[in-house]
N, C-alpha and C positions, 0 to 999 in steps of 0.2 A: 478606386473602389476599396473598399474597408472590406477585413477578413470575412466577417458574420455574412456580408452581403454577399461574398465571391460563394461564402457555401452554401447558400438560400439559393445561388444562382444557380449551382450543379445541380442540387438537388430538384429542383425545378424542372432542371433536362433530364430527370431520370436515371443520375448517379445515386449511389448509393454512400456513404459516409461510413468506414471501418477507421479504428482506432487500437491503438495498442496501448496497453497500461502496465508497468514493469510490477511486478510480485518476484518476491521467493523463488529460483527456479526456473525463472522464465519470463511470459506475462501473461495478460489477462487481453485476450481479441474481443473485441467490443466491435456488433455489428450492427447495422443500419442506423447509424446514430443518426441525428438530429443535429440542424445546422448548430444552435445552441452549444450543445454536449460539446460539438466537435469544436467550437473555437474554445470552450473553457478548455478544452483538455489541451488545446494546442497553448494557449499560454498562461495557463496556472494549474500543471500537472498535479502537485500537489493536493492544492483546492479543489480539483476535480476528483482524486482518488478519495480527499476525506468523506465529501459527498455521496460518491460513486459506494463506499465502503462503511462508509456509519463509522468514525473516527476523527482522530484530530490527524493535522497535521504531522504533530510528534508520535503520534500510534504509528501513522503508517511512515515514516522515516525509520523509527526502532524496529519494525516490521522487515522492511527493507534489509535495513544494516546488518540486522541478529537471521536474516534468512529465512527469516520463520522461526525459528529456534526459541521456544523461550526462556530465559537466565534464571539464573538462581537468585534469590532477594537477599542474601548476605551481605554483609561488608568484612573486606581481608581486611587483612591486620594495619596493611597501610591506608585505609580510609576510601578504598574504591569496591567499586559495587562488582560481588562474584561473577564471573565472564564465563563459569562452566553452563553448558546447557540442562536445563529441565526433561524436553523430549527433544526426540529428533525435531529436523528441520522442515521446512515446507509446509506446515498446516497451516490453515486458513487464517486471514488476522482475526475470525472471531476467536476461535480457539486460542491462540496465541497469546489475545488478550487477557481472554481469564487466566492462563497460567503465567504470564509474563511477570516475572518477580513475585509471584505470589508464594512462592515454598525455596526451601532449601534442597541443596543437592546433595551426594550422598555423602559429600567432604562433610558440610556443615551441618546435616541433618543432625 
């Protein structure tokens, strides 16, 4: 029996399907999914969070990586991209997105 089928089959008996998706701080509890949801997310986390999230792959990786936090859009002297935070950590990836590299921080302001 194939995955999709095994959770078409719970679900059938009146389980319910919860999922967990890693964010910033924690994760995101996803409840009563759908046999569907629950196999993407069980094997292309990713692909299910960009979906799940309105992003690319790379959004929520840098999402992930920077904590929520978004960087500053400078380049140091040696040719990489400023590592100081914008705001605090934790906020949504939409948020995160609009400010993600989009300003200077108060080194390079």
């Amino acid at each position: 029996m194939k995955l999709l089928e095994a959770l078409e089959m719970v679900c059938r008996h009146g389980f319910l399907l919860d999922g967990h998706l890693p964010t910033p701080g924690g994760g995101m509890s996803l409840r009563n999914m759908t046999p569907e949801d629950a196999y993407d997310l069980s094997t292309d986390q990713e692909a299910f969070a960009s979906k799940h999230l309105n992003c690319s792959r790379e959004e929520y990786r840098e999402w992930l990586e920077f904590e929520g936090a978004p960087r500053c859009a400078a380049e140091t002297k040696s040719g990489r991209l400023c590592e100081n935070q914008l705001s605090p950590g934790g906020i949504s990836i939409r948020h995160f997105l609009e400010l993600h590299r989009s300003d200077y921080c108060k080194i390079h302001s």
